[in-house]
C-alpha positions as CSV (number, residue, x, y, z in Angstrom):
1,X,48.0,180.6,89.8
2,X,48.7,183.6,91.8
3,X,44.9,183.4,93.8
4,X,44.2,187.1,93.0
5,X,40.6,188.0,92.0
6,X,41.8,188.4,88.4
7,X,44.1,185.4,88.3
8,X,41.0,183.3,89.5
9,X,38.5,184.9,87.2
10,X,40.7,184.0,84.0
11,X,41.3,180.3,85.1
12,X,37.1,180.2,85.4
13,X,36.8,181.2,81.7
14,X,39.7,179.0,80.3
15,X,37.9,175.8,82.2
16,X,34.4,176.2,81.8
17,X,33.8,178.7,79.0
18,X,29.9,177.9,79.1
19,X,29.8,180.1,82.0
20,X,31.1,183.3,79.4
21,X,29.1,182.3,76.4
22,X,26.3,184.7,75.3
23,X,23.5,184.2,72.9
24,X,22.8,185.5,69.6
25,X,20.7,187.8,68.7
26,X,19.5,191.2,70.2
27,X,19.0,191.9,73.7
28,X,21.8,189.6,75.1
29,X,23.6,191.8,78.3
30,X,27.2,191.4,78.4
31,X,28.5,189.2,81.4
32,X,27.9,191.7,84.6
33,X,30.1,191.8,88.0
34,X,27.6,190.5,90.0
35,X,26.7,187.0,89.6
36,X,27.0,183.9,91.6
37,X,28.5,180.8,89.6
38,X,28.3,177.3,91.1
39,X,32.1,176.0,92.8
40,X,31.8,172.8,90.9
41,X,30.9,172.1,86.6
42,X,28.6,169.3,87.8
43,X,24.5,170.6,88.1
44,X,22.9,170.1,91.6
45,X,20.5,167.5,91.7
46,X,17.0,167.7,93.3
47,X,14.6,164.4,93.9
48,X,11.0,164.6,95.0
49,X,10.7,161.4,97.4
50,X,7.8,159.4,97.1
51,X,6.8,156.7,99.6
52,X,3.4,154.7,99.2
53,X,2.7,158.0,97.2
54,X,3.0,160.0,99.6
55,X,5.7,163.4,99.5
56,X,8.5,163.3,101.6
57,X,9.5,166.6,103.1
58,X,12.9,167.3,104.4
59,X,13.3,170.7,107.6
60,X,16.2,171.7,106.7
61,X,18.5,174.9,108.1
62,X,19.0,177.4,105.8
63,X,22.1,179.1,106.1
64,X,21.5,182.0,103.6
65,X,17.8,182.6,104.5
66,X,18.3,181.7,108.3
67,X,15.0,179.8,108.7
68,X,14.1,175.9,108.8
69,X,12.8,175.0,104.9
70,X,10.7,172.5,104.4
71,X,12.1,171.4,101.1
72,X,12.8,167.8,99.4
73,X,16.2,166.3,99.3
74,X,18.9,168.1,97.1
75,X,22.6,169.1,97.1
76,X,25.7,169.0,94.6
77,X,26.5,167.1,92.1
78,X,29.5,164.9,92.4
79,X,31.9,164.8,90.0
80,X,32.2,161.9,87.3
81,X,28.6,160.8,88.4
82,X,25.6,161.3,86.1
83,X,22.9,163.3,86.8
84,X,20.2,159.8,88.3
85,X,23.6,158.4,90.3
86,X,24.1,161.8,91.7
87,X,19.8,162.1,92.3
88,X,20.4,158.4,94.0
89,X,23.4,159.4,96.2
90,X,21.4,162.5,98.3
91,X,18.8,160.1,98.5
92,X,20.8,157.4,100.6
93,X,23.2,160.7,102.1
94,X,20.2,163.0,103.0
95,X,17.0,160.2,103.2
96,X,18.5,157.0,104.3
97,X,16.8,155.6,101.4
98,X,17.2,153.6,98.1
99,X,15.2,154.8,95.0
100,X,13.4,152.1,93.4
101,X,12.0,153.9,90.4
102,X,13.7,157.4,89.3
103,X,12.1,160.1,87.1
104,X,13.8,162.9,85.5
105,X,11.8,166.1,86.2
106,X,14.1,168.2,83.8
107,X,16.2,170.8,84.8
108,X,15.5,174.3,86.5
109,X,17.7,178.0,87.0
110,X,16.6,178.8,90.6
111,X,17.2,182.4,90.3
112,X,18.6,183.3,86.8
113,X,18.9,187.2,87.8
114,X,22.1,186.1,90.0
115,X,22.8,182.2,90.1
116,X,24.3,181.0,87.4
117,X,23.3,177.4,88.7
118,X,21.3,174.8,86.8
119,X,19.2,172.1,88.8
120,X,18.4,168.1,87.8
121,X,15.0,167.6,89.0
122,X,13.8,163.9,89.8
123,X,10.8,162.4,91.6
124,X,11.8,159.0,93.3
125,X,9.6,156.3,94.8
126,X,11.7,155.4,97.7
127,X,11.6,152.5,100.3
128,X,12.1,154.0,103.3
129,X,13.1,156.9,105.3
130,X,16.1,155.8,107.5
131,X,19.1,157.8,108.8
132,X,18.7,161.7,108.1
133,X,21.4,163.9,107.2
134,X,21.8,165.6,110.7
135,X,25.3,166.6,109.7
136,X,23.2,168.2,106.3
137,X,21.4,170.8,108.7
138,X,18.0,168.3,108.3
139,X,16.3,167.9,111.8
140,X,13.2,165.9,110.5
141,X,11.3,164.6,107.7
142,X,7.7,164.7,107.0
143,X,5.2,162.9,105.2
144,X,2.1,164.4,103.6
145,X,-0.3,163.9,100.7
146,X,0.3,165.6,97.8
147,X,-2.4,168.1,98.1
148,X,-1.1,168.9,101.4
149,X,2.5,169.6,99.8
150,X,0.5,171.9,97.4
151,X,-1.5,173.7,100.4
152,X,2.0,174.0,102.3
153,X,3.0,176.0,98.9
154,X,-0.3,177.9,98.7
155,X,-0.1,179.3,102.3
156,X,3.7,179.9,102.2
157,X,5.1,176.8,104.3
158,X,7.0,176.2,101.6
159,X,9.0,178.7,100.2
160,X,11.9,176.7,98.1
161,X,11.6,177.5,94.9
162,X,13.0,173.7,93.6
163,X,10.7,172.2,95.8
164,X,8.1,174.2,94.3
165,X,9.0,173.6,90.5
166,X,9.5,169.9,91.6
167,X,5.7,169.6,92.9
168,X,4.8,171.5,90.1
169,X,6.5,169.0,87.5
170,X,5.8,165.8,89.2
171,X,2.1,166.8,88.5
172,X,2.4,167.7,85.5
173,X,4.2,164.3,85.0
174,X,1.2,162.6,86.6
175,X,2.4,162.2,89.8
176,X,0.8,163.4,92.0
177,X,-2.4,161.5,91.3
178,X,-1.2,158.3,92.7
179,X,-2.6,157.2,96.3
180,X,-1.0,155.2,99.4
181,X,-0.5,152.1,98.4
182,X,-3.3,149.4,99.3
């Protein structure tokens, strides 16, 4: 490969065509110049940690947005991994902690205008928090109720769209109805 633009652009749509493929039917656009597409085939993977029912919430720097997030735990997806090892693997690398019971969320587009990025969504009931992922731009974690996770949303603490989507699934799931354990 000769690394030009052009060169790079070509071997993108010989190994991963999805990226090129357009809908039937009317109103489909024709692939634009400006659009972000993910470094890696695998999908990100996003988990919603739970611990005596309680949320988990990571601050984490924000290169892009240049603010601290309060967000749950995500990152990529690692390469012949499936979608719940790859959820399990940021929990131990981000969390310091095991999940002992992992629900799929189903999937998200975070900002389908630009990204062409699709998201695994998982709640986890975790063990622990241990060793954060300093080295992952996280400086603390937090625990709150769920309700306060959905007042940090309503009053703009939380601004992540996955975390959002991920609050908003895990209730619709049922989640979010379960108490501190007794």
């Amino acid at each position: 490969m000769d690394h030009t633009p052009e060169s790079a652009y070509a071997h993108l749509r010989d190994t991963r065509p999805a990226l090129f493929s357009s809908p039937s039917g009317d109103g489909a656009i024709g692939i634009m110049r400006l659009r972000i597409v993910p470094a890696r085939p695998e999908p990100s993977v996003a988990v919603l940690p739970l611990l005596d029912g309680q949320v988990v919430l990571v601050d984490r720097f924000r290169h892009a947005a240049r603010t601290w997030q309060w967000e749950i735990v995500k990152g990529p997806g690692a390469a012949d991994v499936d979608d719940a090892q790859n959820a399990a693997g940021q929990l131990q690398d981000l969390l310091g902690a095991n999940a002992s019971d992992l629900i799929g969320l189903g999937r998200v587009h975070p900002d389908p205008a630009i990204l062409a990025e699709v998201v695994m969504l998982y709640a986890a009931r975790i063990d622990r928090v241990g060793e954060l992922g300093h080295d992952a731009g996280i400086r603390r974690a937090r625990l709150v109720v769920f309700t306060e996770a959905e007042q940090m949303v309503a009053t703009g603490q939380i601004t992540d769209a996955v975390t959002i989507t991920s609050l908003f699934r895990a209730r619709q799931a049922g989640l979010g109805e379960e108490g501190p354990a007794v």
